[in-house]
N, C-alpha and C positions, 0 to 999 in steps of 0.2 A: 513652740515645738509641736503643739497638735496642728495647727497650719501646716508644718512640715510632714507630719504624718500623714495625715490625711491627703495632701498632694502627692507624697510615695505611694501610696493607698492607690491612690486612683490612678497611677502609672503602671503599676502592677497590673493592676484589674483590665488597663487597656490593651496592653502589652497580650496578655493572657487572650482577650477578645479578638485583636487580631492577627494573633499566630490563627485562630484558632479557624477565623474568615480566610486566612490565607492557604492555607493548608486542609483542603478538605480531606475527612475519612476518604478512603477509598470506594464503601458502599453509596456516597451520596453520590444522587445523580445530578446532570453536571446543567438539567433543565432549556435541553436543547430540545425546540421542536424541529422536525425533518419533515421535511416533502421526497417528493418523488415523481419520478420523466420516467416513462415506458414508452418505446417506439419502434417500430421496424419500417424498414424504408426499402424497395426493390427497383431497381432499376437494370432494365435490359436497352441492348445497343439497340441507336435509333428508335427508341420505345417501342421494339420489338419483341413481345411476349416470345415468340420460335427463338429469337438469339441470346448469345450468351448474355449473362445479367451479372448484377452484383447486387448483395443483401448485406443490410448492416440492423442491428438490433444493439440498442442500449436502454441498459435500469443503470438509472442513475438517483440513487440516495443523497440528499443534502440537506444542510442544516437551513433550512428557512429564517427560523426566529430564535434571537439571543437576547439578552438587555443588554449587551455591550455589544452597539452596531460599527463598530469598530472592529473588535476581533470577530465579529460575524464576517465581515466582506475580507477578511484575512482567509479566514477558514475558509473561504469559499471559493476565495479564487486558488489558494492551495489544493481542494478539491478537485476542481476545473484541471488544473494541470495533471494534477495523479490520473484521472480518467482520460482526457480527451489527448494528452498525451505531446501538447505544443503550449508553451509559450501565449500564441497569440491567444489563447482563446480564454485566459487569464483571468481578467478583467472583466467578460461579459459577464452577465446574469445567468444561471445554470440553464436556464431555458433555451437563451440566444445561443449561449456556446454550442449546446447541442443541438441546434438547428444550422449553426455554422459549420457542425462538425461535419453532418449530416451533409450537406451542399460541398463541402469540399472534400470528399470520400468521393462522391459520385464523380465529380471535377479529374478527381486523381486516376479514379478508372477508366474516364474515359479515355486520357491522356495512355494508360497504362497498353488500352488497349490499343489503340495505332500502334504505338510502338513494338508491344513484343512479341502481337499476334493478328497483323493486320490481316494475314488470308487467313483468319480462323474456318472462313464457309467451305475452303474448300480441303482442309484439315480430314483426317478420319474418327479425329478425336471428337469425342461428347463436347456437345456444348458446357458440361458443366468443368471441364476440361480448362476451359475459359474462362469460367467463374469467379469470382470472389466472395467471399461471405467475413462479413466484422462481425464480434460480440461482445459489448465493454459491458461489463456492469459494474454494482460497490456494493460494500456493507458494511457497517459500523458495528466492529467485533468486541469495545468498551467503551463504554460514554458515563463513565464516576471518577470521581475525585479528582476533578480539575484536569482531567487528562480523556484523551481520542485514541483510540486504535481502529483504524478506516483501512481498508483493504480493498482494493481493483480488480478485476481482472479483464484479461483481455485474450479474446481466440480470433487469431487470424489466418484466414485459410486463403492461399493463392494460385489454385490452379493444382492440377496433379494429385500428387499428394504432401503437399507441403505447407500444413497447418502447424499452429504453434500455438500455447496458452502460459501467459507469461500473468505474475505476481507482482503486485505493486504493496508495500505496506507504509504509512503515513502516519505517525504519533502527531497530535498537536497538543500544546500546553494552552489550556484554557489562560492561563495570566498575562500571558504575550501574544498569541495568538500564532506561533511561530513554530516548525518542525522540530521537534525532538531526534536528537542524532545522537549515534553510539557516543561522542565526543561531549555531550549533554550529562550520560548517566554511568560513564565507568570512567575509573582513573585514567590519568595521562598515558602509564605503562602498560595499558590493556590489552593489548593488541597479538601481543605473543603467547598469552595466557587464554585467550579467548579463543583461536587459532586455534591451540592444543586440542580444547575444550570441546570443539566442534567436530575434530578428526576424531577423537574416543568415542564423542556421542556417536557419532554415524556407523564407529566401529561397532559400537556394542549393540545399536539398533539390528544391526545384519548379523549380529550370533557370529561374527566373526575375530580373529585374534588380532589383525595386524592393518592394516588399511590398504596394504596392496594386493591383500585377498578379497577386495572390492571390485579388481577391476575383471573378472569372472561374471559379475554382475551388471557389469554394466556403466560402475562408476570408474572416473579416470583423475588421476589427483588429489584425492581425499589428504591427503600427510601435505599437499599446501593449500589446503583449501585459506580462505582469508574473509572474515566477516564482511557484508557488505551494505549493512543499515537497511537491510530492509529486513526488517524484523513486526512483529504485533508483537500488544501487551493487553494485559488482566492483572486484575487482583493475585493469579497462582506466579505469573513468575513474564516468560518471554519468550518467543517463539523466532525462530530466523526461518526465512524462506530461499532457498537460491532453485532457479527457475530451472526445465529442463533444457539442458545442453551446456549448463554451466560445468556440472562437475559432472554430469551421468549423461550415456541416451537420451534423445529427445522423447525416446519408446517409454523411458522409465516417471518422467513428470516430472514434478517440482519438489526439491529433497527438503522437506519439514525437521526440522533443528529445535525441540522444546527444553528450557530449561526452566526448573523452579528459582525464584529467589533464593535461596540458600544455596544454590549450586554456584550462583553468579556472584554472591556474598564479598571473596574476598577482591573482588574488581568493581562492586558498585562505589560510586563518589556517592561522599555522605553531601547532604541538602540537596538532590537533581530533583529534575521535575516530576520525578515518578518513585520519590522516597515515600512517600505516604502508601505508597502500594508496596513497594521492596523491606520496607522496614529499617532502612538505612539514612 
């Protein structure tokens, strides 16, 4: 019988040790070292400083070093795609991709420009009229308790005046190496209760009664707004982002949506990747 014990004993004891490996606090950091790509790159027609040009600049934050080189080159090429915005550039190394990006931006402009403004010279308009200008950067908004919140952004300007700056936000789970989706951390029946949640917050951020006294402002749709997984996360709660022109003026930006944990309480699933932070 103390041979039995003692084996219970020590299943306990293991048991206990790695919940405890599996499950980090929220405070512990998650022992990611990052690097970093600073670039700008200018290119005018026929490398003509007088003609029109195009300028691209990217900061690009990435996790260089993990002890699991496995979910490192997960993370990375997850990375790679939140920024550079394709597919193909997946795979490479944070370096290569943004030197590929770089090479086929300039590829696209030149293309861009036969076609939509081949007599630019004889135009009355500014050369900058013609212009392009890209600006991707990142930042890594939480790196504790086995969990990422990395966030994009991107400004693209095309001539005119028709620039736009768009929101990218990216949870990964350190255990998997894998995207965290609304579908990850709230029940199955979420989705109409979350909805709600979103058209009261924006109502009551604007001091207003109803959500069709929004559209005075500028927003258009608020009463169907519909979550869209691009959300950040922290230790306080959760944040949704929906970019300008989805629900408002492209004049007005990107409409910021923060909730605490306990706001989100009775929609989080209990054991998600992000209960050591929720408390759920």
């Amino acid at each position: 019988m103390k041979f039995i014990s003692t084996q219970v004993s020590l299943l306990v004891i293991f048991f206990v040790t790695f919940s405890a490996c599996d499950n980090k606090k929220a405070d512990v950091p998650n022992d990611i070292v990052y690097d970093s790509i600073a670039v700008s790159k200018i290119y005018h027609l026929e490398n003509d400083s007088t003609k029109p040009s195009c300028s691209v600049k990217i900061k690009y934050i990435y996790p260089a070093q993990y002890a699991d080189s496995v979910i490192l080159s997960k993370i990375q090429r997850e990375f790679n795609y939140a920024l550079l915005e394709d597919e193909s550039y997946e795979a490479l190394s944070p370096a290569n991709a943004v030197d590929k990006y770089i090479t086929d931006y300039i590829a696209n402009y030149k293309e861009a420009a036969n076609v939509q403004f081949p007599d630019w010279a004889s135009s009355e308009e500014t050369d900058d009229y013609f212009s392009f200008y890209k600006t991707l950067s990142s930042e890594v908004l939480y790196d504790k308790g086995g969990v990422i919140s990395y966030q994009t952004s991107s400004m693209d300007f095309k001539g005119g005046a028709n620039s736009s700056t768009f929101y990218k936000n990216v949870i990964i789970d350190l255990k998997t190496g894998d995207v965290v989706t609304e579908k990850e951390i709230f029940i199955p029946e979420y989705k109409k209760m979350l909805n709600t949640m979103l058209t009261d917050k924006i109502v009551a951020q604007n001091n207003v009664k109803k959500a069709e006294d929004l559209l005075e402002f500028g927003y258009w749709g608020i009463e169907d707004i519909a979550s869209n997984n691009n959300f950040s996360i922290n230790d306080k709660g959760l944040t949704y982002i929906f970019n300008q022109g989805e629900y408002s003026a492209p004049s007005l930006g990107a409409i910021k949506v923060p909730f605490s944990y306990s706001e989100l309480f009775p929609i989080l699933k209990d054991n998600s990747p992000i209960s050591n932070l929720s408390g759920k």
